[in-house]
N, CA, C and O atoms as a GROMACS GRO file, in nm:
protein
  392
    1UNK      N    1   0.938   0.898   0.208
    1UNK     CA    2   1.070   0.869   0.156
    1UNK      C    3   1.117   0.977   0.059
    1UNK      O    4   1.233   1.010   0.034
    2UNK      N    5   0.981   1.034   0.000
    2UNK     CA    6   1.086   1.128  -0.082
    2UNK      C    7   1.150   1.237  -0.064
    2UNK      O    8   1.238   1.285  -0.137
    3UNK      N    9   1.095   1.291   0.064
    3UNK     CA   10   1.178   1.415   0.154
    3UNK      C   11   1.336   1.360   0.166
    3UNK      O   12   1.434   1.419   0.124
    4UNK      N   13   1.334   1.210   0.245
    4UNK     CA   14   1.470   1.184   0.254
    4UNK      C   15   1.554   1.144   0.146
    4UNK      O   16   1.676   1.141   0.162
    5UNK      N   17   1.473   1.098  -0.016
    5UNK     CA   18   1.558   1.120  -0.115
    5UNK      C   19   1.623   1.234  -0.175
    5UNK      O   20   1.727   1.228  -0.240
    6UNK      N   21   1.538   1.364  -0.140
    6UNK     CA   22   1.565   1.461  -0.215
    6UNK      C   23   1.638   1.582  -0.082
    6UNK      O   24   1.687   1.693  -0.104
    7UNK      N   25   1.623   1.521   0.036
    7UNK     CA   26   1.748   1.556   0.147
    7UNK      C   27   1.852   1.538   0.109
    7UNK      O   28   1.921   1.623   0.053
    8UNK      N   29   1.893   1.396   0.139
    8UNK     CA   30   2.013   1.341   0.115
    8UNK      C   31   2.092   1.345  -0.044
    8UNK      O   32   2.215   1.343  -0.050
    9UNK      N   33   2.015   1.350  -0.154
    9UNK     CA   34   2.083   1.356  -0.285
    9UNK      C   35   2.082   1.448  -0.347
    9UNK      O   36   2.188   1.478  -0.403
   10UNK      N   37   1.958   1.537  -0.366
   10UNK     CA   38   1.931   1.677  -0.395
   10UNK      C   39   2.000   1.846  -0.350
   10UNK      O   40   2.071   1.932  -0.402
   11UNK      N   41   1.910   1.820  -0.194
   11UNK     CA   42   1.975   1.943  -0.140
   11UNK      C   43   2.127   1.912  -0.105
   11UNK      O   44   2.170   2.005  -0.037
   12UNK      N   45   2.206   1.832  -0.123
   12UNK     CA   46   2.362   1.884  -0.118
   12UNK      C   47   2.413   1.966  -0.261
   12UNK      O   48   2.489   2.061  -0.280
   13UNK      N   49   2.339   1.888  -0.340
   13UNK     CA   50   2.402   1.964  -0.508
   13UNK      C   51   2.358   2.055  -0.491
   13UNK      O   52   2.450   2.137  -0.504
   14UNK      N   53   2.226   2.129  -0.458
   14UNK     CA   54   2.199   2.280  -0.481
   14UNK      C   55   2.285   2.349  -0.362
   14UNK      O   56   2.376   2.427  -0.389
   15UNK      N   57   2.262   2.327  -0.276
   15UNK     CA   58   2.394   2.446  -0.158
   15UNK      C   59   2.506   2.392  -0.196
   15UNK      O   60   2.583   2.448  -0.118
   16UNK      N   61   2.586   2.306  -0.274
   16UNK     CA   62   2.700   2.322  -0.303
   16UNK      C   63   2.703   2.421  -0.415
   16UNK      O   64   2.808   2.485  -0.422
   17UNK      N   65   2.602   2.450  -0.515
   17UNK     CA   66   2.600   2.472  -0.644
   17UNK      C   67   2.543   2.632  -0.604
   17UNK      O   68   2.563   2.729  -0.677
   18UNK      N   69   2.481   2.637  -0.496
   18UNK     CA   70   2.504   2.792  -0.397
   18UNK      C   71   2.624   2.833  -0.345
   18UNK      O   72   2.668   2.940  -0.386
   19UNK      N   73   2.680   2.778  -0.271
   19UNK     CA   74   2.792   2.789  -0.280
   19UNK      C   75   2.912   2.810  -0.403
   19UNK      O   76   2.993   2.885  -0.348
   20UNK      N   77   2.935   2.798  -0.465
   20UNK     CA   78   3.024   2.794  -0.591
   20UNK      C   79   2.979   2.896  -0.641
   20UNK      O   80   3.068   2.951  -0.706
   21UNK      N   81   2.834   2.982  -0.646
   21UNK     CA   82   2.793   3.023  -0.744
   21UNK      C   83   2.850   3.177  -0.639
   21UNK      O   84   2.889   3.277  -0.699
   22UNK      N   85   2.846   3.176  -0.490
   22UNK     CA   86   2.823   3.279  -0.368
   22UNK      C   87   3.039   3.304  -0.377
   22UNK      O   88   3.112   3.362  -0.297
   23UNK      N   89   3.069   3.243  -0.487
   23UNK     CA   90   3.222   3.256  -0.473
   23UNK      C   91   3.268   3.337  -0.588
   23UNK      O   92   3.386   3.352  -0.621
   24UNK      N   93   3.168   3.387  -0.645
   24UNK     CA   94   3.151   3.425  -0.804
   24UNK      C   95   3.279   3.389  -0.881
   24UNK      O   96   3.365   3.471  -0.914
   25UNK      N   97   3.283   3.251  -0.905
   25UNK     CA   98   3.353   3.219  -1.019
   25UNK      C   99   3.287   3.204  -1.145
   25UNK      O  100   3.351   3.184  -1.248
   26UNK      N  101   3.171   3.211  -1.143
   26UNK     CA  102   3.078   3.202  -1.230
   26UNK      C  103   3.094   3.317  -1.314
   26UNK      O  104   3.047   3.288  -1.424
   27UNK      N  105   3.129   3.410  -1.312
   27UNK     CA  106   3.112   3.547  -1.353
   27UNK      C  107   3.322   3.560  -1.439
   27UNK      O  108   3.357   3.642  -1.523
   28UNK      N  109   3.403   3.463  -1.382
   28UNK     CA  110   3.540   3.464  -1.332
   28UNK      C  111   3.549   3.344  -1.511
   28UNK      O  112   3.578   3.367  -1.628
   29UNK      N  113   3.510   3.235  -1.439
   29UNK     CA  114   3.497   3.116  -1.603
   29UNK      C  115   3.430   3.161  -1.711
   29UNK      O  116   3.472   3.112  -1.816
   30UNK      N  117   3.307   3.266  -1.726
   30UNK     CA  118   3.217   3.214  -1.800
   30UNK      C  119   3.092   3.118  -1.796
   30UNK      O  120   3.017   3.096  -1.891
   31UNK      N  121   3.085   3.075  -1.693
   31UNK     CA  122   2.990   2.963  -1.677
   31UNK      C  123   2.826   2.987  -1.615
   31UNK      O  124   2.738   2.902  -1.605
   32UNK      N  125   2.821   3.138  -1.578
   32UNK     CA  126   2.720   3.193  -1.472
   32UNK      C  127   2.588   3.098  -1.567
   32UNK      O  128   2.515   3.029  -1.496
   33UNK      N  129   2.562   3.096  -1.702
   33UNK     CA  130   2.462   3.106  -1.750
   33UNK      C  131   2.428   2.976  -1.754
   33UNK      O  132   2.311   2.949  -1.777
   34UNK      N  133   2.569   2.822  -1.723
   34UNK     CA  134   2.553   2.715  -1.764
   34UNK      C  135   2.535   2.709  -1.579
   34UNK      O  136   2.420   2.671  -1.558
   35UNK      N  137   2.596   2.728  -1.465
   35UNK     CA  138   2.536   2.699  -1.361
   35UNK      C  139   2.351   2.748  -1.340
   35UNK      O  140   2.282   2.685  -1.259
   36UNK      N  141   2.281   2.880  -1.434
   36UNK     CA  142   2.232   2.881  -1.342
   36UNK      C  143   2.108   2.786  -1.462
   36UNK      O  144   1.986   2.783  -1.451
   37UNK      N  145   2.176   2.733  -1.549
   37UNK     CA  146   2.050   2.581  -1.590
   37UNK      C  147   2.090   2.442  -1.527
   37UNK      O  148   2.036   2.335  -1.553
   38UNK      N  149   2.192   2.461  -1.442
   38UNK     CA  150   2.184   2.386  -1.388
   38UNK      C  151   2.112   2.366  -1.241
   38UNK      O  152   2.065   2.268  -1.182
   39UNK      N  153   2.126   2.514  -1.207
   39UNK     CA  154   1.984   2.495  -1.074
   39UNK      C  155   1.858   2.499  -1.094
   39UNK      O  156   1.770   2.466  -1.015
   40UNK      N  157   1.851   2.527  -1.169
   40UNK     CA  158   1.684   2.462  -1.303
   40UNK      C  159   1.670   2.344  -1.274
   40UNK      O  160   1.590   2.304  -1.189
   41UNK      N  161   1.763   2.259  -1.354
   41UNK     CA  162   1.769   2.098  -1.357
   41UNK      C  163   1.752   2.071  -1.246
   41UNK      O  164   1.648   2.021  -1.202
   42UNK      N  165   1.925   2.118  -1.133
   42UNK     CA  166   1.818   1.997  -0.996
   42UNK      C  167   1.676   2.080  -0.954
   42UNK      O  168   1.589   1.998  -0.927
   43UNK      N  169   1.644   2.172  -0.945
   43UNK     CA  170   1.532   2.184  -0.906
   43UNK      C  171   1.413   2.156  -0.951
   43UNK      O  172   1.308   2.160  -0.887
   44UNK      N  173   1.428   2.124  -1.075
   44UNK     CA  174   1.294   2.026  -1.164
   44UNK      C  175   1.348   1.867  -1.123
   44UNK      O  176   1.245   1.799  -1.124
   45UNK      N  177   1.464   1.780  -1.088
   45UNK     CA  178   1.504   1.665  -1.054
   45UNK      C  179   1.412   1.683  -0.915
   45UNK      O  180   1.307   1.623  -0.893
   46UNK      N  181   1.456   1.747  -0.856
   46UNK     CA  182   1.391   1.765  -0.701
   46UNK      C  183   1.278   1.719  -0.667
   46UNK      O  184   1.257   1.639  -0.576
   47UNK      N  185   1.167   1.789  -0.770
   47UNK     CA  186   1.005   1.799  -0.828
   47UNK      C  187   1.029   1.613  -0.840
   47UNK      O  188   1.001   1.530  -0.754
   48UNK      N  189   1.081   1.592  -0.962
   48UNK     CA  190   1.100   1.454  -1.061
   48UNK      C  191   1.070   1.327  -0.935
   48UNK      O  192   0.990   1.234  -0.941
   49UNK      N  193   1.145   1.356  -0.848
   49UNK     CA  194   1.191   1.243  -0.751
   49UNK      C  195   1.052   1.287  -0.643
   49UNK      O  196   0.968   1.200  -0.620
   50UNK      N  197   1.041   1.380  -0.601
   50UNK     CA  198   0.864   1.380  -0.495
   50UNK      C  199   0.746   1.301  -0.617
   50UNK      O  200   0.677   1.208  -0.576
   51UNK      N  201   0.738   1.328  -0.705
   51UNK     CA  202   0.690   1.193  -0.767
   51UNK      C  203   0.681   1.079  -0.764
   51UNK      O  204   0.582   1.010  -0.740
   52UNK      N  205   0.822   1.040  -0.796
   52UNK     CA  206   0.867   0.959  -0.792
   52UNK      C  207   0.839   0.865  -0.717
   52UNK      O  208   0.764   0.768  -0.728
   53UNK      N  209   0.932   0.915  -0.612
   53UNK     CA  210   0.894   0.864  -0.462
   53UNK      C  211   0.745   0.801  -0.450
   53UNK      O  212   0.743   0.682  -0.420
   54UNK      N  213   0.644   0.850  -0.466
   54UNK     CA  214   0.477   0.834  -0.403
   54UNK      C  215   0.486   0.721  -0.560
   54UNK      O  216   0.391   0.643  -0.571
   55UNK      N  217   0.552   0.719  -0.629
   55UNK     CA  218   0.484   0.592  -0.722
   55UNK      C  219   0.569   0.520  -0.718
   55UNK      O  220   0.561   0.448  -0.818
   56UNK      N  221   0.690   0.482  -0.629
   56UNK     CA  222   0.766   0.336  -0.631
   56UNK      C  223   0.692   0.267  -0.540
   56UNK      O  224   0.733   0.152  -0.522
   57UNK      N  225   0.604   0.298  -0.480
   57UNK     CA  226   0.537   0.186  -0.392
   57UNK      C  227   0.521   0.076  -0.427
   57UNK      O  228   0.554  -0.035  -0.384
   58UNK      N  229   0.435   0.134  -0.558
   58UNK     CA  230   0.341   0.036  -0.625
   58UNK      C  231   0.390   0.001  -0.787
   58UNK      O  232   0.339  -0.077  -0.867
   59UNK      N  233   0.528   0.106  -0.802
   59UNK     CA  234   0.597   0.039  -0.936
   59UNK      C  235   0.740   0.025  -0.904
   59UNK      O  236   0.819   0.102  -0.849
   60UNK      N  237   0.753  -0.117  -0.960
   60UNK     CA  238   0.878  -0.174  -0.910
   60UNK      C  239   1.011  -0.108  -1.034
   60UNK      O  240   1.128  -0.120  -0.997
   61UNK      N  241   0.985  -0.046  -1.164
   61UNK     CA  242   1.075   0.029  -1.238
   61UNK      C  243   1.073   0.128  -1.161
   61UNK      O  244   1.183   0.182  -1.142
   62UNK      N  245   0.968   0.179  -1.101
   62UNK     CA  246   0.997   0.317  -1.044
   62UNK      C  247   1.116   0.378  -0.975
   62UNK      O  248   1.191   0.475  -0.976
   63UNK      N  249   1.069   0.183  -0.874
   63UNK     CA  250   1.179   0.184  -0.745
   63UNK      C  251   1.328   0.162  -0.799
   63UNK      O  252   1.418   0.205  -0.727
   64UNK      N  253   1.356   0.112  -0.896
   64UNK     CA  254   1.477   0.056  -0.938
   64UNK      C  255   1.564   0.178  -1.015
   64UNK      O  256   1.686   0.194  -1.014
   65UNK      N  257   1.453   0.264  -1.088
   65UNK     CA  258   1.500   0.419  -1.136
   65UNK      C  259   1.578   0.508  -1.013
   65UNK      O  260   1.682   0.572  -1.024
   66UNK      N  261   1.518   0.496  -0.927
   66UNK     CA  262   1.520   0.604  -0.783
   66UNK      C  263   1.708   0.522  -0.769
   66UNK      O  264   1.822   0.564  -0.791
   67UNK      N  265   1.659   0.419  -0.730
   67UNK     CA  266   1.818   0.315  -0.718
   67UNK      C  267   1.893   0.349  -0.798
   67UNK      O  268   1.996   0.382  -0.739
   68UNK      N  269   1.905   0.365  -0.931
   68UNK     CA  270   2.014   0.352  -1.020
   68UNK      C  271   2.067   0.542  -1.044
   68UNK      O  272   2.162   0.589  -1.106
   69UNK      N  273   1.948   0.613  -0.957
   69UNK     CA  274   1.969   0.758  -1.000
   69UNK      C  275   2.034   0.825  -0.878
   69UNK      O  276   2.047   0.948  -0.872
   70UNK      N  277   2.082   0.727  -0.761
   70UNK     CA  278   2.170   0.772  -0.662
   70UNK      C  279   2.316   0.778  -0.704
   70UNK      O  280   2.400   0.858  -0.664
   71UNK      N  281   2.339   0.649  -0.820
   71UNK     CA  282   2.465   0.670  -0.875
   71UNK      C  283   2.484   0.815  -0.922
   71UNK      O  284   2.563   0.897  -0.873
   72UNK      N  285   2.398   0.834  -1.027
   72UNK     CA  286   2.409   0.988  -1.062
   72UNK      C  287   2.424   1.057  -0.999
   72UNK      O  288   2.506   1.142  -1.035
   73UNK      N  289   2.380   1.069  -0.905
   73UNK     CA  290   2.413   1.206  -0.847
   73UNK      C  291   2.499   1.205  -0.733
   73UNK      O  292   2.511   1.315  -0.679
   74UNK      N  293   2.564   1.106  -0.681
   74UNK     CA  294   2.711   1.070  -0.656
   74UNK      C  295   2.802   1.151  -0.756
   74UNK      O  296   2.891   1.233  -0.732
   75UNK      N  297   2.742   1.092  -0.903
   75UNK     CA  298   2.849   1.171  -1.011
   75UNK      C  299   2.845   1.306  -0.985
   75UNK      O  300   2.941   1.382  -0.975
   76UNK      N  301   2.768   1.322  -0.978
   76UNK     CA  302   2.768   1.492  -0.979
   76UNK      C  303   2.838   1.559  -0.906
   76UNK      O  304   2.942   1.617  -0.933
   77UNK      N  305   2.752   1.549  -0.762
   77UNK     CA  306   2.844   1.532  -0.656
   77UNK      C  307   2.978   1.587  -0.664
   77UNK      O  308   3.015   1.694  -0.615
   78UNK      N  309   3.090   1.458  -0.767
   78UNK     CA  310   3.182   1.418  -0.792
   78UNK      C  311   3.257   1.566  -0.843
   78UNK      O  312   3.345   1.633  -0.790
   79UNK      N  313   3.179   1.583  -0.971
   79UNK     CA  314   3.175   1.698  -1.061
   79UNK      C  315   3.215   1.823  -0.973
   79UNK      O  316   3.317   1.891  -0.974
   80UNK      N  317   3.081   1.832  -0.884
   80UNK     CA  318   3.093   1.971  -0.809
   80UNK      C  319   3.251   1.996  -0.722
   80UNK      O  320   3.339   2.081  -0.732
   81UNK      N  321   3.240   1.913  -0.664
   81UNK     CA  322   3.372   1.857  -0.546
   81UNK      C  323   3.476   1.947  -0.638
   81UNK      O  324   3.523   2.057  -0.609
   82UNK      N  325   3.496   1.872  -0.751
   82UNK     CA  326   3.640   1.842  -0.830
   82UNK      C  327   3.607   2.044  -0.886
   82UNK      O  328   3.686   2.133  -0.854
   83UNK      N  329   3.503   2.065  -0.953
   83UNK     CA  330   3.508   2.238  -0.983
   83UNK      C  331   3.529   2.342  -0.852
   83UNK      O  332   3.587   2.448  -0.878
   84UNK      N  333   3.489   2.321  -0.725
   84UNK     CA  334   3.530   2.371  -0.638
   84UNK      C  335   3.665   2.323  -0.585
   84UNK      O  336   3.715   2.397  -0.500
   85UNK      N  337   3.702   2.264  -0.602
   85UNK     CA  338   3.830   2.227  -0.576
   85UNK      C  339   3.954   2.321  -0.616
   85UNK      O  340   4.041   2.374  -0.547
   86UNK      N  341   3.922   2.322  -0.794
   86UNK     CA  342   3.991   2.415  -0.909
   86UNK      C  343   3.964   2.567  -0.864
   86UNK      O  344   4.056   2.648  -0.855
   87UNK      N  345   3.801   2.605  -0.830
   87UNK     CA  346   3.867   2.725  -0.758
   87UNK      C  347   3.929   2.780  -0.637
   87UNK      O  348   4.001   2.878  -0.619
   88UNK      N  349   3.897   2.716  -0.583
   88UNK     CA  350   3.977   2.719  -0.448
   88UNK      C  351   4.151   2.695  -0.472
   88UNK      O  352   4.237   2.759  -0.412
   89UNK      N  353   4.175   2.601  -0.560
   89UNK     CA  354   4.321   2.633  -0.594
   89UNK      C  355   4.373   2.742  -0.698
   89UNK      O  356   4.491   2.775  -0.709
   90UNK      N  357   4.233   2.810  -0.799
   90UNK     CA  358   4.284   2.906  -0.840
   90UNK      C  359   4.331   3.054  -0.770
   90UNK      O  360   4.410   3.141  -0.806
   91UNK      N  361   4.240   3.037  -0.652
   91UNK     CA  362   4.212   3.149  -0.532
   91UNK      C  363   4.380   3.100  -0.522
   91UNK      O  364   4.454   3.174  -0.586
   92UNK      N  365   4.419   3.034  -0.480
   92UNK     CA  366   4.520   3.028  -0.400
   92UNK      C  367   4.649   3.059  -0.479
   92UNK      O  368   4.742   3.118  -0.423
   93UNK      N  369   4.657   3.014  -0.625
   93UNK     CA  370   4.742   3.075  -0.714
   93UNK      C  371   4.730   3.210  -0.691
   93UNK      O  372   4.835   3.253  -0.643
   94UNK      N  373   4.654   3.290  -0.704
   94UNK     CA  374   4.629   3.427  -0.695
   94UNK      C  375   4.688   3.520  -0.604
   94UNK      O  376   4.739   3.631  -0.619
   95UNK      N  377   4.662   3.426  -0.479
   95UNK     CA  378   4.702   3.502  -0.377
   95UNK      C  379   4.838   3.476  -0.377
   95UNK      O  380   4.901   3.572  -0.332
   96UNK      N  381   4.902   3.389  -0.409
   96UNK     CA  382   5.082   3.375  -0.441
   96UNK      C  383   5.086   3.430  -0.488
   96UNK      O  384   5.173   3.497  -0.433
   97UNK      N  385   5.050   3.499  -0.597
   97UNK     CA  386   5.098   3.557  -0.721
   97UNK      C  387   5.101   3.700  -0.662
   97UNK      O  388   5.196   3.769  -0.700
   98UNK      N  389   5.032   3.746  -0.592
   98UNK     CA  390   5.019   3.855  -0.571
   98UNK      C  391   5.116   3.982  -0.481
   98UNK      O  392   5.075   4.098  -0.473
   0.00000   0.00000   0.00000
């Protein structure tokens, strides 16, 4: 299970967060240094949850953590969506402007 937790919830935030980063707005906001602790984070979350995973069998907080930490990263998700969004419409100001 924890391959398919950290499929399905994990690896979308990091290739989105590859992505965003492969658009260099990072370099454009200011932010290069706060995205790249953020591919730190999920990639130590990543680690967090293959843990995880192998001990909700047998612990029922475990299992209920794993549950309540899909919300999160829905949020995130959320987050990423909405910052790629902004550049992609800043791209597009640009190119009007131009």
């Amino acid at each position: 299970m924890a391959d398919i937790l950290v499929s399905v919830l994990i690896e979308p935030l990091l290739n989105k967060l590859i992505s965003i980063t492969l658009k260099e707005i990072n370099g454009v906001w200011g932010v290069k240094d706060e995205l790249t602790k953020l591919h730190r984070t999920l990639v130590t979350i990543k680690a967090v949850l293959n843990v995880a995973d192998k001990k909700q069998v047998e612990d029922e907080a475990v299992r209920l953590w794993l549950r309540d930490f899909n919300d999160v990263v829905y949020d995130i998700e959320d987050i990423f969506d909405e910052f790629e969004y902004e550049v992609l419409r800043r791209q597009l100001e640009k190119k009007d402007g131009s």
